[in-house]
SEROZA-72441 format. One record per residue (C-alpha): x, y, z; residue number from 1; residue in three letters; chain. Coordinates in nm, 4 decimals, padded with zeros to 6 digits. Layout:
! SEROZA-72441
REC         X         Y         Z  seq  type  mol
REC         X         Y         Z  NUM   Ala    A
...
! end
This chain:
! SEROZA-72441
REC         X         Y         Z  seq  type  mol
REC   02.3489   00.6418  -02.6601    1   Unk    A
REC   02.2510   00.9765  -02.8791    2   Unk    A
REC   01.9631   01.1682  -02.8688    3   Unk    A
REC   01.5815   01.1206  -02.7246    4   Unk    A
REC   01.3411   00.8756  -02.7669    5   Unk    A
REC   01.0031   01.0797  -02.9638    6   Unk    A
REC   00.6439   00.8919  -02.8979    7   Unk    A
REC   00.7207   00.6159  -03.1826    8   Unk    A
REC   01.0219   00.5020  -02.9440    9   Unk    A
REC   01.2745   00.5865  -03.1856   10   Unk    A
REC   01.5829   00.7519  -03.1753   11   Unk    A
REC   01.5860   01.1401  -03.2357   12   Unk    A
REC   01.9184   01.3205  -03.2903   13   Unk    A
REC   01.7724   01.6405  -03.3856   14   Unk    A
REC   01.6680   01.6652  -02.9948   15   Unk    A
REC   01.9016   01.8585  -02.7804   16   Unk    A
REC   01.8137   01.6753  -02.4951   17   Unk    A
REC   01.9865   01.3586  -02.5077   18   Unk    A
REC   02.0323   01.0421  -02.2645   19   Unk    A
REC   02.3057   01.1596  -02.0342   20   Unk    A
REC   02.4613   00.8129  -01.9465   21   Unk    A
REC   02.6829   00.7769  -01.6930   22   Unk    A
REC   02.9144   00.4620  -01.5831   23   Unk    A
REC   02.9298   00.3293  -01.2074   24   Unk    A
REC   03.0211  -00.0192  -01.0720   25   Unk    A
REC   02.6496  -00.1214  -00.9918   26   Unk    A
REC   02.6671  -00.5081  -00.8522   27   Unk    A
REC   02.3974  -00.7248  -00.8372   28   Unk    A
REC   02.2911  -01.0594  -00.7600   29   Unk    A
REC   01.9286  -01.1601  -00.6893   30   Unk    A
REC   01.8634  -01.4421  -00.5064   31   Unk    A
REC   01.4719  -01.4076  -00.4029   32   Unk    A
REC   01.3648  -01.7191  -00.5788   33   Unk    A
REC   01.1122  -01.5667  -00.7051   34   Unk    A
REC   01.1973  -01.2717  -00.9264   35   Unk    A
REC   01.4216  -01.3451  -01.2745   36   Unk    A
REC   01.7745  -01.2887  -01.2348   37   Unk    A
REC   01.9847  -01.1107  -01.5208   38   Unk    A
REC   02.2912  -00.9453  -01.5841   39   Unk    A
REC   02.1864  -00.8947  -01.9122   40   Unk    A
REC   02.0865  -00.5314  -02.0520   41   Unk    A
REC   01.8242  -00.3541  -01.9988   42   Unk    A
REC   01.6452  -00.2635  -02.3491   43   Unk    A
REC   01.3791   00.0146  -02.4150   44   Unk    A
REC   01.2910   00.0654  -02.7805   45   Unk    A
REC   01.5194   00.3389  -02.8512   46   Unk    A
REC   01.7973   00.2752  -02.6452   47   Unk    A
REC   01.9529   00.0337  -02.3664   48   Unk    A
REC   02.2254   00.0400  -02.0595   49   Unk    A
REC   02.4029  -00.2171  -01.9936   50   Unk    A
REC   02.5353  -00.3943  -01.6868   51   Unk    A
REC   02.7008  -00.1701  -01.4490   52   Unk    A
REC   02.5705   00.1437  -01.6394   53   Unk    A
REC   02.3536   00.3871  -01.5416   54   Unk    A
REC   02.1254   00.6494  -01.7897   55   Unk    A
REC   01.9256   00.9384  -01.7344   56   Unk    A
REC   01.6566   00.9405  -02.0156   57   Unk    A
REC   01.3879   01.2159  -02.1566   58   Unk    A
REC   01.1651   00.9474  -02.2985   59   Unk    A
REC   00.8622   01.0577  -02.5818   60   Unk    A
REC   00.5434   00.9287  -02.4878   61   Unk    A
REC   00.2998   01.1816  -02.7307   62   Unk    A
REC   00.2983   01.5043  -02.8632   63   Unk    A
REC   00.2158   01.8445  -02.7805   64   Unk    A
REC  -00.0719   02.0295  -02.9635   65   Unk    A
REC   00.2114   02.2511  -03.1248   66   Unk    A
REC   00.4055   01.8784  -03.2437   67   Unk    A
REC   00.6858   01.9174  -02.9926   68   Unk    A
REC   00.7300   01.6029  -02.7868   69   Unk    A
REC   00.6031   01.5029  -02.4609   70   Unk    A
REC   00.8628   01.3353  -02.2386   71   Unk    A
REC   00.8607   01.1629  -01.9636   72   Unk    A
REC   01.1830   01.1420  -01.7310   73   Unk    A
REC   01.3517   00.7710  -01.6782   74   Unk    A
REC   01.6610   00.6803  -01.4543   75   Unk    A
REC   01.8104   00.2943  -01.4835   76   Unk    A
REC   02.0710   00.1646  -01.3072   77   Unk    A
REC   02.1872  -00.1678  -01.3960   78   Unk    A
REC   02.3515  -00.3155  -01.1893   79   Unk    A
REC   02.7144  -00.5330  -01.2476   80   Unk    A
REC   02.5805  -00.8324  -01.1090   81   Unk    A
REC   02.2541  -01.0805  -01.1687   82   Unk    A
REC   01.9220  -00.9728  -00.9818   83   Unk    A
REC   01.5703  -00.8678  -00.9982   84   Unk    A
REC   01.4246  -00.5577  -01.1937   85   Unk    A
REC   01.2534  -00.3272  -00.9779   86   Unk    A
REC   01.0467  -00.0458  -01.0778   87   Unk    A
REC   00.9790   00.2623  -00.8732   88   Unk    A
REC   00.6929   00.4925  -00.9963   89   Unk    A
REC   00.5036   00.8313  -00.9228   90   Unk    A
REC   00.2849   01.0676  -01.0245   91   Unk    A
REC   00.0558   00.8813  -01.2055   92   Unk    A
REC  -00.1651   01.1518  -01.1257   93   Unk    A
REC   00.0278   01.4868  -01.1918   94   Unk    A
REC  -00.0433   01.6946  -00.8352   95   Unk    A
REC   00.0966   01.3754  -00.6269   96   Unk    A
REC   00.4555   01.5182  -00.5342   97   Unk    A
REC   00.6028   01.2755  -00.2225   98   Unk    A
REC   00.6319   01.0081  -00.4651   99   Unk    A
REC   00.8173   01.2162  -00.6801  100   Unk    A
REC   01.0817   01.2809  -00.3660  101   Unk    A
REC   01.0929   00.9483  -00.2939  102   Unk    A
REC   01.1899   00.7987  -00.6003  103   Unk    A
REC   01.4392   01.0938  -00.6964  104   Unk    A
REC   01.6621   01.0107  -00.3961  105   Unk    A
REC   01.6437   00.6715  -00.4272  106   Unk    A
REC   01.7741   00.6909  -00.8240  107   Unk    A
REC   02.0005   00.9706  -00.7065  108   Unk    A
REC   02.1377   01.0228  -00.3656  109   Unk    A
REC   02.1644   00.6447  -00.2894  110   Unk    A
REC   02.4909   00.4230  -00.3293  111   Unk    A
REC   02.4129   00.2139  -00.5838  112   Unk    A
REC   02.7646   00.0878  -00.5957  113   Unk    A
REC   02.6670  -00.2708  -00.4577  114   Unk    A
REC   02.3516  -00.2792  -00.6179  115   Unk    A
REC   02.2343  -00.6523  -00.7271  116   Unk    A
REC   02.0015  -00.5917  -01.0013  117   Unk    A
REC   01.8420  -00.2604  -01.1770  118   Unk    A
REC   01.6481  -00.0052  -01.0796  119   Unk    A
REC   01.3712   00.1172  -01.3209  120   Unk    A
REC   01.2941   00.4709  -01.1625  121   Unk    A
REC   00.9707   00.6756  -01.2933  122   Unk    A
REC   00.9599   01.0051  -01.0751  123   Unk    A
REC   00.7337   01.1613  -01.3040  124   Unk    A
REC   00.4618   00.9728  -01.5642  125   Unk    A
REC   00.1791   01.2103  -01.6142  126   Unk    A
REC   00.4267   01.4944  -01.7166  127   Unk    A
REC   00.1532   01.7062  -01.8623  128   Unk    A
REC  -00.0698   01.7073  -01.5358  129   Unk    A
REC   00.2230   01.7376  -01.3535  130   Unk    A
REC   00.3035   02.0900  -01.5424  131   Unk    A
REC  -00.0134   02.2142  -01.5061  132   Unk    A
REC  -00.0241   02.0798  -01.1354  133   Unk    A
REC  -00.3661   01.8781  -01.1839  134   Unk    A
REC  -00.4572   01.5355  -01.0887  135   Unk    A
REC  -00.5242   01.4211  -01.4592  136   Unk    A
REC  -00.3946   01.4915  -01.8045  137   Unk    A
REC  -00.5358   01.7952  -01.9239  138   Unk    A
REC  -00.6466   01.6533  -02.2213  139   Unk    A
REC  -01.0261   01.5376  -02.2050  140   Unk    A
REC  -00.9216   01.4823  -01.8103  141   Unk    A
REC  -00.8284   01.1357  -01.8687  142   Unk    A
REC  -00.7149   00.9492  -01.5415  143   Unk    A
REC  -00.3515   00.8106  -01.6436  144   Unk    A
REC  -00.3870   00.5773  -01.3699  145   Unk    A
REC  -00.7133   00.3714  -01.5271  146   Unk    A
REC  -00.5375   00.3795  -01.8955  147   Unk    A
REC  -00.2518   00.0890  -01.8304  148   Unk    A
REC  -00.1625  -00.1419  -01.9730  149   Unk    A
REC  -00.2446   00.1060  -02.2868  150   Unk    A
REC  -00.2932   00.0365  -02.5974  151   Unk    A
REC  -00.1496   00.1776  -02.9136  152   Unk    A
REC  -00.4323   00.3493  -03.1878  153   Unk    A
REC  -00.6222   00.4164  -02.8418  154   Unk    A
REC  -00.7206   00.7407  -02.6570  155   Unk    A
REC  -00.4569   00.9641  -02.5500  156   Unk    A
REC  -00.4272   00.8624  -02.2182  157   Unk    A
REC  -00.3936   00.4895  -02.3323  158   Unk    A
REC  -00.1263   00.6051  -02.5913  159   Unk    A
REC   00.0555   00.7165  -02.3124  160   Unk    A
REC  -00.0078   00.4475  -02.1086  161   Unk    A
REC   00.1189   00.2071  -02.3453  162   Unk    A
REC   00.4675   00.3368  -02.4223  163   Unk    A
REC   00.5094   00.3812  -02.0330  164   Unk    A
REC   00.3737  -00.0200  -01.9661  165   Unk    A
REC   00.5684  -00.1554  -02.2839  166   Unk    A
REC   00.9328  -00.0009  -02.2552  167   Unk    A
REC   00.9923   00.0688  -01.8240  168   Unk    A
REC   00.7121  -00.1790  -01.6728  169   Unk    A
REC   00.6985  -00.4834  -01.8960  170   Unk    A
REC   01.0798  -00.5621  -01.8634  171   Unk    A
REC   01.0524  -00.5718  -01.4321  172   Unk    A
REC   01.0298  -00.8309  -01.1909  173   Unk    A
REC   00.8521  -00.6463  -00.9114  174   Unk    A
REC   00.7142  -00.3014  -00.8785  175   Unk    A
REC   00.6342   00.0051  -00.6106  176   Unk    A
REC   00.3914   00.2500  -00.7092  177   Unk    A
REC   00.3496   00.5627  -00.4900  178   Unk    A
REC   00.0590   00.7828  -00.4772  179   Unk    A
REC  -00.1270   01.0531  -00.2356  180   Unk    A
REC  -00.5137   01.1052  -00.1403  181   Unk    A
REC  -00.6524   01.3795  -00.3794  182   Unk    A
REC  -00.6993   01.7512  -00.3192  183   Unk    A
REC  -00.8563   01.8095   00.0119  184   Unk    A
REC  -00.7812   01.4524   00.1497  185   Unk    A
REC  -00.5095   01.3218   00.3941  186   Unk    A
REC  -00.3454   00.9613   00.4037  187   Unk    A
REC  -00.1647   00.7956   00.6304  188   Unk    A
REC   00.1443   00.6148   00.4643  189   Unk    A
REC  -00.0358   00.2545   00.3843  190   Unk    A
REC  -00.0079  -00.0338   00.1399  191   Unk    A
REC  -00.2599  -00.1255  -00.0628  192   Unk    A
REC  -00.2113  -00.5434  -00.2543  193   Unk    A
REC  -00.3611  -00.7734  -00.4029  194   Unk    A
REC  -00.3555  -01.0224  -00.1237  195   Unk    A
REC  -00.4115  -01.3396  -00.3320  196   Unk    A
REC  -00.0567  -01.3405  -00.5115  197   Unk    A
REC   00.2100  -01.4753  -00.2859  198   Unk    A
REC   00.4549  -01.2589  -00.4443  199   Unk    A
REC   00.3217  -00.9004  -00.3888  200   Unk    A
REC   00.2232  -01.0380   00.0215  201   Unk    A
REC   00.5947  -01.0801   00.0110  202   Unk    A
REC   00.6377  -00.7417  -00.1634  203   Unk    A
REC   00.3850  -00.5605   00.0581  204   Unk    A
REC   00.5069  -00.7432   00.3823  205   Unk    A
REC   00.8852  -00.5959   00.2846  206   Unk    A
REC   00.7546  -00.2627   00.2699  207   Unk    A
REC   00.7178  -00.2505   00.6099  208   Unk    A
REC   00.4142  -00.0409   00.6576  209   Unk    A
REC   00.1725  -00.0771   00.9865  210   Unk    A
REC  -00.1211  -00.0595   00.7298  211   Unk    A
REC  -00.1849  -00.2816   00.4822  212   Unk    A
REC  -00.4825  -00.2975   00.2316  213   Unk    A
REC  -00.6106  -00.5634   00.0374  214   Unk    A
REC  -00.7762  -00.5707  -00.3083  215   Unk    A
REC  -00.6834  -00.5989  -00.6593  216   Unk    A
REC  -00.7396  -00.2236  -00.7300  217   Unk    A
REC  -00.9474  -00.0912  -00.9948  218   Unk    A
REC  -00.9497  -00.2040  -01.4130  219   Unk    A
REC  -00.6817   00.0366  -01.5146  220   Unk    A
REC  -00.4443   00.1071  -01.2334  221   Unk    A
REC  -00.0851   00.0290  -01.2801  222   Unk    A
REC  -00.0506  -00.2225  -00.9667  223   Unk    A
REC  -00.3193  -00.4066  -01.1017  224   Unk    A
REC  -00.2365  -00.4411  -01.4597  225   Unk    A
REC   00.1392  -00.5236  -01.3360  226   Unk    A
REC   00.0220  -00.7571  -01.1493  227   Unk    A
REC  -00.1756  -00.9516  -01.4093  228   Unk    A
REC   00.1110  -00.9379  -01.6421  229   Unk    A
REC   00.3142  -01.1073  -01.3818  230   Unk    A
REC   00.4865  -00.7752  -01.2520  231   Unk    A
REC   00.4087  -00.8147  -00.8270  232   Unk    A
REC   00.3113  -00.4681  -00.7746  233   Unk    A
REC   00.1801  -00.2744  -00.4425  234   Unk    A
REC   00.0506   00.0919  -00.4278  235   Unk    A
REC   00.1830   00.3297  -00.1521  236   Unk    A
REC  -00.0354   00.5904  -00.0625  237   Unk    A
REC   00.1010   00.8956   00.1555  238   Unk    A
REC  -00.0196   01.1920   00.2235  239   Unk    A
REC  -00.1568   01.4602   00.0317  240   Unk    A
REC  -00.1375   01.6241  -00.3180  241   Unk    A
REC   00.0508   01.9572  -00.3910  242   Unk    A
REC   00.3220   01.9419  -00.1223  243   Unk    A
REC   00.6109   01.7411  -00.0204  244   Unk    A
REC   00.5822   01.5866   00.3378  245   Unk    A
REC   00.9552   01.4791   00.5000  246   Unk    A
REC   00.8130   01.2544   00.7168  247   Unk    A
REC   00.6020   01.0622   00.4951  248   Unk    A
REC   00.8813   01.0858   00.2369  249   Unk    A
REC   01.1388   00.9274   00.4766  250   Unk    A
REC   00.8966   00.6918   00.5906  251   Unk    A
REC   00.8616   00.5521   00.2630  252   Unk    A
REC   01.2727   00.5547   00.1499  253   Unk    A
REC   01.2706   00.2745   00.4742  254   Unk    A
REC   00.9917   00.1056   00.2776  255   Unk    A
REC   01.2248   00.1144  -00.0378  256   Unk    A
REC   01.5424  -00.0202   00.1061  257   Unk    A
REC   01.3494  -00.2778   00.2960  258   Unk    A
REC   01.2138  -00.3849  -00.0039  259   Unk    A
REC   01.5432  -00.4086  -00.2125  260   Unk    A
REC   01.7005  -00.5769   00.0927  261   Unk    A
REC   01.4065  -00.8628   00.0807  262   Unk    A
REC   01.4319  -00.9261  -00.2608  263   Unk    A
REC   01.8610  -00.9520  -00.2453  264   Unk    A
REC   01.9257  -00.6113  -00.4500  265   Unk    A
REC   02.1214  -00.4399  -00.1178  266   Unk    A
REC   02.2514  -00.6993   00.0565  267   Unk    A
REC   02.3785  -00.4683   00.2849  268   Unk    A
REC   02.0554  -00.3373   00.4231  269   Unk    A
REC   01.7812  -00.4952   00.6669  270   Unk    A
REC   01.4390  -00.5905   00.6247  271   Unk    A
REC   01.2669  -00.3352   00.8642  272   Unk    A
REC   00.9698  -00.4453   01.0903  273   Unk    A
REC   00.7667  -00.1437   01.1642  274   Unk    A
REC   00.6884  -00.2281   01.5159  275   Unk    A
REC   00.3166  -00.2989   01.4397  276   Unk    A
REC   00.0833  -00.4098   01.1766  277   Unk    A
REC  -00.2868  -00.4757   01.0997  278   Unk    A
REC  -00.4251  -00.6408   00.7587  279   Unk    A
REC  -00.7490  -00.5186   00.6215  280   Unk    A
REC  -00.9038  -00.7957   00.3924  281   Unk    A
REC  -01.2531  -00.7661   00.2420  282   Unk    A
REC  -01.3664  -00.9584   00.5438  283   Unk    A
REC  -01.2311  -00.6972   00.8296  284   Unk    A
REC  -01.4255  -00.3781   00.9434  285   Unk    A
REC  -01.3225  -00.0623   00.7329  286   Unk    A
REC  -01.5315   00.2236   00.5922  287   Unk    A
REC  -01.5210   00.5033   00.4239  288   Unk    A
REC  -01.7342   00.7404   00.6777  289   Unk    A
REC  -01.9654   00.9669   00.4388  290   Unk    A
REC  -02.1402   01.3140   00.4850  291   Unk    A
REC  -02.5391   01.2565   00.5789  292   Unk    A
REC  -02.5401   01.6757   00.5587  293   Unk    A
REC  -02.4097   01.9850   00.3899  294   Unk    A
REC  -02.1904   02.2518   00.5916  295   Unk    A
REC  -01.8644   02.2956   00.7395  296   Unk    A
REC  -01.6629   02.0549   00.9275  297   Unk    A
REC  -01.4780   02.0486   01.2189  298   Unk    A
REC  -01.2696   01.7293   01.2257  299   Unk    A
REC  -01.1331   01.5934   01.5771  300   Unk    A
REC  -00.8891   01.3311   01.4899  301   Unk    A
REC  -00.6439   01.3230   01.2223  302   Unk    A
REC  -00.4723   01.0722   00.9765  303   Unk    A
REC  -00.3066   00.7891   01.2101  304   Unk    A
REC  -00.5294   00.8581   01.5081  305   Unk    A
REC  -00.6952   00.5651   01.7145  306   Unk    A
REC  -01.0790   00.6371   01.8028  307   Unk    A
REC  -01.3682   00.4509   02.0241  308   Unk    A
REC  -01.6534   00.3549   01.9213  309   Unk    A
REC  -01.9045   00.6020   01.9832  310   Unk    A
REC  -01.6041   00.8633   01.9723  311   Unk    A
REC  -01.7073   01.2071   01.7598  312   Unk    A
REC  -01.5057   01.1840   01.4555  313   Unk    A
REC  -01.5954   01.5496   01.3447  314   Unk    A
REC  -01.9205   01.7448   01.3684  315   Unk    A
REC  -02.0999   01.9889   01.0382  316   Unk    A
REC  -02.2332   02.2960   01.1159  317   Unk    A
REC  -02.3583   02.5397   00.9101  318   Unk    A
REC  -02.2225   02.9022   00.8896  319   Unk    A
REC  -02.4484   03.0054   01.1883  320   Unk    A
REC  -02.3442   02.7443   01.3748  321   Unk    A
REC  -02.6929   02.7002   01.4896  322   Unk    A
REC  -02.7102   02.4424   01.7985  323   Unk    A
REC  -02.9805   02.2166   01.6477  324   Unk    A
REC  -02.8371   02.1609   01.3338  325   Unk    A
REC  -02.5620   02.0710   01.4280  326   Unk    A
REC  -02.4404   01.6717   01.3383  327   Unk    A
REC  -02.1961   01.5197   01.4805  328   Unk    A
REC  -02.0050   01.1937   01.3358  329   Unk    A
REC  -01.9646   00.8725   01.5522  330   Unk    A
REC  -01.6898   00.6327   01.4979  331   Unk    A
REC  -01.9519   00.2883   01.4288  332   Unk    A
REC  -01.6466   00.0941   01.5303  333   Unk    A
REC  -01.2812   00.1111   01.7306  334   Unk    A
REC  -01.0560   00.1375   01.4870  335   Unk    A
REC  -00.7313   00.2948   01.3028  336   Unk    A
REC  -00.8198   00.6454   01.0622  337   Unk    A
REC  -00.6166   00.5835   00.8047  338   Unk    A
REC  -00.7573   00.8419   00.5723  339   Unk    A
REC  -00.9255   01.1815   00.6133  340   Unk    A
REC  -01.0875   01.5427   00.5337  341   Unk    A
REC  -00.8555   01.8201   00.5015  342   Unk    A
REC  -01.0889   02.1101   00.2999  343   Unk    A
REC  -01.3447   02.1559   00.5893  344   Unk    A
REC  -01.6878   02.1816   00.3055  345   Unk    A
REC  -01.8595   01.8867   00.2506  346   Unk    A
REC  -02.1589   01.8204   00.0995  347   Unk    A
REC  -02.3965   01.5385   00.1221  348   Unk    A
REC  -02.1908   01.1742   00.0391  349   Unk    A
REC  -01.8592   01.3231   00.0263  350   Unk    A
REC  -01.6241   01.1166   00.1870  351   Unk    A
REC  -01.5041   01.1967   00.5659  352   Unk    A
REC  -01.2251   00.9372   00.6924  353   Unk    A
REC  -01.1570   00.6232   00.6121  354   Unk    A
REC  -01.1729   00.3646   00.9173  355   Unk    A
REC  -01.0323   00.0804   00.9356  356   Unk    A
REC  -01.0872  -00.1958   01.2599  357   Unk    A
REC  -00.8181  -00.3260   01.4610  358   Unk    A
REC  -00.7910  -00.6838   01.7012  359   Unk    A
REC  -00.6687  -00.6405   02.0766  360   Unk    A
REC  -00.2928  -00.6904   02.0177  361   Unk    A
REC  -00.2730  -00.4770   01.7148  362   Unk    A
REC  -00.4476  -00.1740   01.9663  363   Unk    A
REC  -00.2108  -00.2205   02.2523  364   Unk    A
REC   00.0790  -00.2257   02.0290  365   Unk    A
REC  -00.0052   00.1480   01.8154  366   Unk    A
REC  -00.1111   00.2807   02.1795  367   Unk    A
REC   00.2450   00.2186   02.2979  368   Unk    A
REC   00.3827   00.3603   02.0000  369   Unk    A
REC   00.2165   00.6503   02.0625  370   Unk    A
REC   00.2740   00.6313   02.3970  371   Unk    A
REC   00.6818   00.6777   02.3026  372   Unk    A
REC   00.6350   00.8761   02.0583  373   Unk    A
REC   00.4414   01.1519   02.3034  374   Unk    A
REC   00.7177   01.1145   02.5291  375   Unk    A
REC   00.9540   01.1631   02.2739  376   Unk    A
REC   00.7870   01.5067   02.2071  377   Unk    A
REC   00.7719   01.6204   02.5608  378   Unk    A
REC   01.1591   01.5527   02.5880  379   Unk    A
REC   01.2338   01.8110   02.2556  380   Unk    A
! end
């Protein structure tokens, strides 16, 4: 296949950056039941790889104020055999950078070899926030990630949006979109679903995360657009922007090839339990914890900690750290922080940690993780 794809989807020889294809002897057969299975090719407008093929693409998505093209970088592997279409995304919001790992190893340091369906891998959609290392695109400060499914003769963001939802989203069976808190914020690695399709409890379940969230998401988001067009989509949050966190980032490959082992596309791997788990429906005890004052804040628990009720989350002072102004912020509940403050300024309403309840045999099962894992420390 010659040359790059420019924003109408077309083919551009006058590019010098191509689609580097290259061959393997990807397998695949699905199996889930749920999912399509295909050995068919997979088609973007501009350009498609066929079974047992694999293609790194520089996809056009808009235009640069100078006219030069804005690009977007793609990786599918098709598998040989019949399967589901998977989709792994990131950086829908351009300073999120663990996703980025994450889906970069898994498109190219992974043996695909015995693969049973394709692999649609997005490390990088918002390319222009992602060069200028901001949340948004730089252009009005649209939020990428509240523009899908797009729509052509729209804003820029939704321009955008639209070639990205049309050519690498549309075509997939099942999708895994990862994220990070903003600037200043921490998460711990979590799921967030739409609990009311059987398909992405499935999906979410596979992921194998101790926290799962439920909700539809906002108008706008990928997982929830996906998931209306009949793509089963979850959101991963880990972490935080501007860095890349190994942990988190290995975490969250064992998500990935539990996932592809649930839905039949490694055959070869295992579903992973992950020890412990607690469900937060609209129903169950969480909160976002919220400033009541100005000042500087010293937290006292961090992301993944268990607290008391009653326990002192983290107190705001001001700079003379003046006794009787001091406030101090108590847990309202027992429960699991799943998010929290990093940049120790807050004023009034800005968000603290998030807090999320847990039942009895949830507890006792995260306090004997910890448990091993503090003993696993001590023996370093």
């Amino acid at each position: 296949m010659g040359g790059d794809t420019p924003a109408d989807g077309s083919s551009n020889a006058d590019t010098d950056t191509g689609t580097d294809t290259e061959l393997n002897s990807s397998g695949a057969t699905g199996g889930d039941g749920t999912a399509a299975e295909s050995d068919e090719a997979f088609t973007y407008n501009g350009g498609r790889v066929d079974p047992g093929e694999s293609a790194n693409i520089r996809y056009g998505i808009s235009e640069t104020y100078l006219g030069d093209p804005i690009r977007i970088p793609v990786t599918i592997i098709n598998g040989a055999k019949p399967g589901p279409t998977v989709c792994l995304s990131a950086a829908a919001h351009g300073d999120e950078l663990n996703g980025i790992e994450v889906v970069r190893e898994v498109a190219h340091d992974w043996d695909h070899s015995e693969l049973h369906g394709t692999l649609v891998c997005l490390p990088v959609m918002n390319v222009p926030g992602f060069l200028a290392q901001e949340r948004y695109l730089p252009i009005y400060d649209r939020d990428l990630n509240r523009s899908f499914p797009g729509r052509e003769g729209s804003t820029s963001a939704r321009r955008m949006a639209y070639h990205i939802f049309t050519n690498f989203i549309e075509p997939c069976d099942l999708g895994i979109d990862f994220h990070t808190s903003t600037r200043g914020r921490t998460n711990m690695l979590h799921v967030r679903a739409d609990l009311d399709n059987s398909t992405v409890v499935r999906l979410a379940n596979a992921f194998s995360s101790n926290v799962i969230i439920g909700g539809d998401g906002p108008s706008g988001t990928l997982r929830r657009e996906a998931t209306e067009a009949g793509i089963p989509t979850i959101t991963v949050e880990m972490g935080e922007a501007h860095r890349f966190q190994r942990r988190l980032i290995d975490r969250a490959l064992t998500g990935v090839a539990s996932v592809l082992a649930e839905f039949g596309c490694h055959r070869e791997s295992a579903v992973h339990w992950p020890g412990w788990r607690v469900v937060i429906t609209d129903d169950d005890e969480k909160t976002w914890l919220r400033a009541d004052a100005g000042g500087i804040v010293d937290m006292k628990h961090g992301r993944g900690a268990l607290v008391e009720e009653g326990d002192v989350i983290c107190t705001i002072t001001n700079p003379f750290k003046e006794e009787d102004d001091i406030v101090a912020v108590e847990a309202p509940f027992t429960g699991l922080i799943v998010g929290v403050l990093e940049n120790p300024v807050v004023y009034p309403g800005n968000p603290l940690c998030h807090l999320v309840g847990l039942e009895r045999d949830t507890r006792t099962a995260l306090e004997r993780e910890q448990r091993t894992e503090r003993s696993r420390s001590e023996l370093r």
